[in-house]
N, C-alpha and C positions, 0 to 999 in steps of 0.2 A: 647075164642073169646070176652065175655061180657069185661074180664079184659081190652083187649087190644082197645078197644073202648074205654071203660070211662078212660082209662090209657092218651090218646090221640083226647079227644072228641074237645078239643080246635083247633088242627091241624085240625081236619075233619070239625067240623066245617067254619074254614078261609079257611076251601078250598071250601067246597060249595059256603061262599061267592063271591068267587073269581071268582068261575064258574055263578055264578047268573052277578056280576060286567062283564062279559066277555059276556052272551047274550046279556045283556042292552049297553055296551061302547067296540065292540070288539077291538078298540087299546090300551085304560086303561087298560082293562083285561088282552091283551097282553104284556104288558109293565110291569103290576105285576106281571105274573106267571115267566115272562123273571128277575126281581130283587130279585125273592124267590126262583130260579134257582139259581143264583147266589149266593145268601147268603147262599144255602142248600150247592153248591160244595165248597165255602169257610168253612164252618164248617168243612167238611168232610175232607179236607186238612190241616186243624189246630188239632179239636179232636183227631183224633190215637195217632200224637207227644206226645199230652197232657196225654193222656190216660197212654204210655206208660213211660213216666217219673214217672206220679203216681203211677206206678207198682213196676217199679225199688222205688222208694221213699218208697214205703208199705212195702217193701223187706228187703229193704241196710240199712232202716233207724230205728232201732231198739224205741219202744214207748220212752222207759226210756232216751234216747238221747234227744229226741224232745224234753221231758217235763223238760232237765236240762237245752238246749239252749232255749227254747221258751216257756217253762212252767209257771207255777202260781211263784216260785220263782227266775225267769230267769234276773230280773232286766230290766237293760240299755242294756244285751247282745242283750235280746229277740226280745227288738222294735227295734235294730240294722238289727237284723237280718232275721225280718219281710220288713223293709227298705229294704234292699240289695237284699232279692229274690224277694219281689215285683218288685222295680224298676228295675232287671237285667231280668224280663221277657218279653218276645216276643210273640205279638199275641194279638187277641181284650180283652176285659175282661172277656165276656161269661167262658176263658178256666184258669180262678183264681177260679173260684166257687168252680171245682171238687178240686182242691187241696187245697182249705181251708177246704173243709170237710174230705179228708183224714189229714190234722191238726188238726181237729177236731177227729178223732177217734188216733190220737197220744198224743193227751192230751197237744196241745198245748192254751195259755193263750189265751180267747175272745177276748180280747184286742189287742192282738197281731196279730189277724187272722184280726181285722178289720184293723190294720195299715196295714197289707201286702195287702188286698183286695185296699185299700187307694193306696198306691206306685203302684201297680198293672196300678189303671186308669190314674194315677196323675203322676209321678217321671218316669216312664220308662228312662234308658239310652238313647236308639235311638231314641227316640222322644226328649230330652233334648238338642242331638246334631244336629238333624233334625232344631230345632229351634233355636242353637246358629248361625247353617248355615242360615238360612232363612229370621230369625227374629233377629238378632243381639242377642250379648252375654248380655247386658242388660236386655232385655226382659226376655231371659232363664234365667238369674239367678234370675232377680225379682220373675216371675213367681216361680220357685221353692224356693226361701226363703219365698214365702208365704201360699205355697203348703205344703209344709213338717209341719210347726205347725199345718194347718187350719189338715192336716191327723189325728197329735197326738188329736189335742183337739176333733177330732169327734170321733177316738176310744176310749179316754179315757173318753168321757162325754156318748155314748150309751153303754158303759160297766158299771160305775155307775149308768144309768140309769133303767137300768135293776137287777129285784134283781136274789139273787144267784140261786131261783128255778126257774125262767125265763131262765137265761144262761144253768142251769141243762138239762131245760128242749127242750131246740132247738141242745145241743148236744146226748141227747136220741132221738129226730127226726131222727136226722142226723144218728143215728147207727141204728137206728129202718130200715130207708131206704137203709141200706145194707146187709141187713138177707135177 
């Protein structure tokens, strides 16, 4: 019981506040618990999909595969193909997290995990065509020829930035928190 408190002392926390906000302004406090309704049934209708791709992915996708397409020696394939599944995903960002960490325990390149984190928020497909429909095709391609380097140079400058026991040591997090 103490785990699952301090596991989740943040949620309990924002929720007492919420209940305090809700004595003091009962239509704010109404109007919050009604938006964190909503954002909790939205998770819950994104996550499982998510979930369950990651499964299939942990399954079909043998380590040794990842680390020669998306590995430390993976070249031009790797951030191709960081690109591609980023930008070919569906759904907010929250549901890129869990699958950069099972990349992370496939031994795919920091770098690579940050470019697809990158396409994930930035490049999506249907939001590219949402905006060529919207916002004229100018706009979207501007936008994304500016997008796709600003991606490379931020994964490649917080992976430099970082030295090798730093990187070492946020992907033994990452496996630490799956035992």
């Amino acid at each position: 019981m103490k785990h699952i408190v301090r596991r989740y002392r943040v949620f309990f926390v924002v929720l007492v506040l919420m209940g305090i906000l809700f004595l003091f302004n009962q239509e704010l406090g109404k109007s919050a618990f009604e938006k964190a309704g909503y954002t909790i049934k939205e998770m819950l209708l994104i996550i499982p999909p998510v979930f369950i791709l990651l499964g299939l992915l942990d399954v079909w996708v043998p380590r040794e595969t990842m680390m020669r397409f998306m590995g430390e020696g993976s070249g031009f394939l790797g951030i191709l193909l960081a690109f591609l599944l980023g930008s070919a995903a569906a759904g907010p960002l929250y549901g890129a997290f869990p699958i950069a960490s099972v990349f992370m325990r496939k031994g795919v390149k920091f770098s690579n995990i940050l470019i697809f984190i990158g396409a994930w928020s930035t490049t999506k497909i249907p939001m590219f065509l949402f905006e060529m429909e919207a916002l004229g095709a100018q706009f979207a391609i501007t936008r994304l020829a500016f997008n796709i380097p600003g991606i490379l140079i931020i994964g490649w400058t917080l992976s430099s930035l970082l030295s090798k026991e730093q990187i070492s040591a946020i992907y033994r997090k990452n496996e630490e928190s799956h035992i």
